[in-house]
C-alpha positions, 0 to 999 in steps of 0.5 A: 550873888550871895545875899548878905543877911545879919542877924541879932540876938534882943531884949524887948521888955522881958523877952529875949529873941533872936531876929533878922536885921532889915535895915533898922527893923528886927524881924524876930525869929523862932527856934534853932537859928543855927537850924529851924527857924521861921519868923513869928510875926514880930517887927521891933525898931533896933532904936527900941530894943537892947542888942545881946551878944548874938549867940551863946557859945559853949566855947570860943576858941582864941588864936593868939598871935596870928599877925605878924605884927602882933607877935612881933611887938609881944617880942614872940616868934611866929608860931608854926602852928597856931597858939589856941586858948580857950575862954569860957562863955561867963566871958561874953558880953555884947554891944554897949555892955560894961568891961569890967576893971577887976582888982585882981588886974594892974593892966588891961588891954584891947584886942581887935578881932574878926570872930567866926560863928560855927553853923554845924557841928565840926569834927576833922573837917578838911580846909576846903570844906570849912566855909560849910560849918560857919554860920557867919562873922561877928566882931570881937574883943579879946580883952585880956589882964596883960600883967597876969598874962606874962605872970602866969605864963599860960593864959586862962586866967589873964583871958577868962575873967567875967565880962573878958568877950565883947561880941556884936553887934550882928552876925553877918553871912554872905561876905568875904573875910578874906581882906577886910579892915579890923581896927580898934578905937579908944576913946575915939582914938584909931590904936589898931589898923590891920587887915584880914589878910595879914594873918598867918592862918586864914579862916578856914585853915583855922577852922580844919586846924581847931576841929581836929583838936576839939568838936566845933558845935553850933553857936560857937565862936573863933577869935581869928586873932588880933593886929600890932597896936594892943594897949591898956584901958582905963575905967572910964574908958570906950573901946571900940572894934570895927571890922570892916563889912561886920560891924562895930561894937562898942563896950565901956570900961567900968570899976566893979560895982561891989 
């Protein structure tokens, strides 16, 4: 039987770890999570730390469209391949951080999904050997500027604002995302309610698929695309993604502070 572990990325104080989550205590860790590593000796109580996005990647690879569903309600066709964009990592933020309402943007949408963490470097690797270079599974949200999307008609600029990539709260290994349940909350209200297998591409299809087009590396990420239901946000406004065996993370939305 395959051990499940989770492991965060913390601040106490003025120094920032990476840890292993036993049940409300974080084992706080040294060196290259995604190679060395050990534990240095500190416990801290998870009610006493603040909880980071739980990696850093260099890049996180969104697949868009990869609901039925979903590609039904934004009135597009199911792609014959998946649609992949890029956002940039001064996009990520982690649990319980602000989203950013930015004058340039008129509406603001969530987006529910289940995001994969890569453990190795991944260059051309084949489908059934995908489940080798993920490290783990995270949640996230793709938040996106709904009306700059459909401006612009290509989508840097809609996905890749400051504070646009809510990750967390954990990384989870050791589970099957084969069919598990991803849902979207806004201010306590369920909007989104899919499954894992509803999507067109699975997991390690998407993983072969993206590394023949760019090298995977360590600590990236893949946002494995979203459920029917997607809809705006206002300042004010809690949104939370849960995926089911992941975790739940949760972000306010907030007016800029300049």
């Amino acid at each position: 039987m395959v051990k499940v572990e989770k492991f965060v990325r913390f601040a106490a104080g003025e120094e920032t770890f990476y840890g292993r989550l036993d049940g409300e205590t974080i084992i706080a860790l040294e060196g290259d999570i995604f190679g060395a590593y050990r534990e240095n000796g500190r416990r801290f109580n998870l009610n006493e730390v603040t909880l980071l996005a739980p990696c850093r990647p260099g890049k996180a690879v969104c697949v868009g469209l990869n609901y039925r569903s979903h590609a039904a309600e934004m009135a597009e066709k199911v792609p014959e391949d998946p649609v992949i964009f890029i956002k940039p990592p001064t996009s990520v933020i982690g649990p319980n951080a602000n989203i950013i309402y930015w004058p340039m943007v008129k509406r603001l949408d969530y987006e529910a999904e289940l995001a994969v963490v890569i453990g190795r470097e991944a260059h051309n690797v084949k489908e059934e050997e995908a489940e080798e270079y993920i490290f783990g599974y995270t949640v996230g949200n793709d938040v996106t500027a709904r009306d700059l999307q459909q401006k612009d008609g290509q989508w840097t600029r809609s996905k890749g604002f400051d504070t646009f990539l809510p990750i967390g709260p954990y990384i989870v290994r050791g589970i099957d995302v084969a069919d598990l349940r991803v849902q979207s909350f806004l201010n306590g209200e369920l909007k989104q309610d899919g499954r894992t297998s509803q999507m067109i591409f699975c997991v390690p299809f998407l993983v072969s698929f993206i590394s023949q087009v760019m090298t995977l590396l360590p600590g990236d990420i893949i946002l494995t695309g979203t459920p029917e239901g997607v809809g705006p946000m206002q300042v004010g406004d809690t949104i939370e993604i849960r995926v089911e065996e992941v975790g739940s993370l949760v972000n306010r939305i907030v007016a800029p502070s300049v």
